[in-house]
C-alpha positions as CSV (number, residue, x, y, z in Angstrom):
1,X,-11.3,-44.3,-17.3
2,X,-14.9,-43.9,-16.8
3,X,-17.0,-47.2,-17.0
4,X,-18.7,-46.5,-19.7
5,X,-15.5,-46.1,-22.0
6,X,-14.0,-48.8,-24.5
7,X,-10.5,-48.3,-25.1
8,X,-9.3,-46.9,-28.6
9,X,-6.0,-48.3,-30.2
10,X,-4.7,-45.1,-32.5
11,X,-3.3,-46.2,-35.6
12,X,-0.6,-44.1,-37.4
13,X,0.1,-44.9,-40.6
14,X,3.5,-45.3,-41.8
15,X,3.3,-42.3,-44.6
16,X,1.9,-40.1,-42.2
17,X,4.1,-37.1,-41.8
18,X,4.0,-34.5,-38.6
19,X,2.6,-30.9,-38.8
20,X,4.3,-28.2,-36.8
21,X,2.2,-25.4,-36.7
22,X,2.2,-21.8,-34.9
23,X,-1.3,-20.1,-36.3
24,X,-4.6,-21.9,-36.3
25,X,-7.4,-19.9,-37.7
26,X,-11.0,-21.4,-36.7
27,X,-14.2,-20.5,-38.3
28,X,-17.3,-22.4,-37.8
29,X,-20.8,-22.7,-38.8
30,X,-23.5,-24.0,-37.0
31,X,-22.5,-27.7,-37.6
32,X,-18.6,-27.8,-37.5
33,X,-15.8,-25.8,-36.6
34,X,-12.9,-25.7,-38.8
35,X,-9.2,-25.5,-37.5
36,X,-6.6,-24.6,-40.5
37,X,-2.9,-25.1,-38.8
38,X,-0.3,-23.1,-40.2
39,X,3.3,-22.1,-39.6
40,X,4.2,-18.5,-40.2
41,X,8.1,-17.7,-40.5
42,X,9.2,-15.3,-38.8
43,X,8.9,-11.3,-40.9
44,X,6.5,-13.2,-43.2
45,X,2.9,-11.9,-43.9
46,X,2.0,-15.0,-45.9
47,X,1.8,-18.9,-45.0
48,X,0.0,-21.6,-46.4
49,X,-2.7,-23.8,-44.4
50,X,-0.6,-27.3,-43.6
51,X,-3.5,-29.5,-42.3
52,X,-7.4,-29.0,-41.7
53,X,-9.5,-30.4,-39.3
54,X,-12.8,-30.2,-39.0
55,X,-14.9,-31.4,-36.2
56,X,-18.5,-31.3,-34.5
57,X,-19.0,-28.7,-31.8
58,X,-19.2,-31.5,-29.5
59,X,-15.5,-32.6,-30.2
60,X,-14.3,-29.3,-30.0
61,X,-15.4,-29.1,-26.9
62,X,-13.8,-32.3,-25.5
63,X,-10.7,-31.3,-27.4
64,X,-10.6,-27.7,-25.3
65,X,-11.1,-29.9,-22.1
66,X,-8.4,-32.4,-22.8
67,X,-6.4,-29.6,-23.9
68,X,-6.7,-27.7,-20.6
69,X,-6.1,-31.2,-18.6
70,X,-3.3,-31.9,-20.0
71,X,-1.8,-27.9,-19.9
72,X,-2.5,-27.9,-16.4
73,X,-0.6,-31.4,-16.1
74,X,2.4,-30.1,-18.1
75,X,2.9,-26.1,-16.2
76,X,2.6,-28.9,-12.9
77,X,5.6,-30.9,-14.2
78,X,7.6,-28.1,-16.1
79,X,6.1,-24.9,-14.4
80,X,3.7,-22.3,-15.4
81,X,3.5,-21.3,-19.5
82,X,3.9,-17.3,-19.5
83,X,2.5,-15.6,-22.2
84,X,4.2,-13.4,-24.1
85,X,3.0,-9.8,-23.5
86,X,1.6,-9.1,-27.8
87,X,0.5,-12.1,-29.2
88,X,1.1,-13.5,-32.5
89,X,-2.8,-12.7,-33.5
90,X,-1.7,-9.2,-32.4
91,X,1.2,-9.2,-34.5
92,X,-0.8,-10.1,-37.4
93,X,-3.4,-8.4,-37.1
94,X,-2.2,-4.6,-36.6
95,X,-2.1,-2.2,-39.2
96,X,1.2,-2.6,-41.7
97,X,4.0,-0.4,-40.2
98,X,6.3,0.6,-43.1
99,X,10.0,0.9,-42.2
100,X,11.0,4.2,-41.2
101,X,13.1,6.2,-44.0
102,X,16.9,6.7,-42.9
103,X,17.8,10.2,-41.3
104,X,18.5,12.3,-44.5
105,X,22.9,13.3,-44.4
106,X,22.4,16.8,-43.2
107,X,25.8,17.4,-44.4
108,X,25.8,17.1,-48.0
109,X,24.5,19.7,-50.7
């Protein structure tokens, strides 16, 4: 801890209820940055935003830097995280491929 930090006590509250999500879209403007946390089933095109945070660019910032501690902490416990070779923003983001139309029965009249 560096010696000009205070220690924080976190609080949850009791009605509080976990968020898993698997999609974050971020937008910002030149005062905030928004993170909408989502989980997309699997085959879906559609989800619905499950929490929203919004924070100054100078959070954000701290958040990417705790979040890169504290990767680099877990791949040097559990090994390294590989990434899959499309990701899910390339999954969602491709043009609409409609299902190919069965082989017509040659066969019949």
């Amino acid at each position: 801890m560096t010696p000009n930090r205070v220690p924080t006590s976190l609080e949850i509250p009791a009605e509080l209820r976990p968020v898993y999500a698997n999609l974050v879209r971020i937008a910002h403007s030149p005062a905030d940055l928004v993170l909408d946390f989502a989980h997309l089933l699997p085959g879906e095109t559609r989800t619905q935003v499950n929490a929203r945070v919004i924070m100054s660019p100078l959070s954000a910032k701290l958040l990417l830097r705790a979040l890169t501690e504290n990767l680099a902490r877990y791949e040097a416990a559990f090994g390294e995280i590989h990434m899959p070779a499309s990701t899910l923003a390339d999954q969602l983001f491709r043009p609409f491929q409609p299902p190919e139309a069965p082989p017509a029965d040659e066969g019949k009249p």
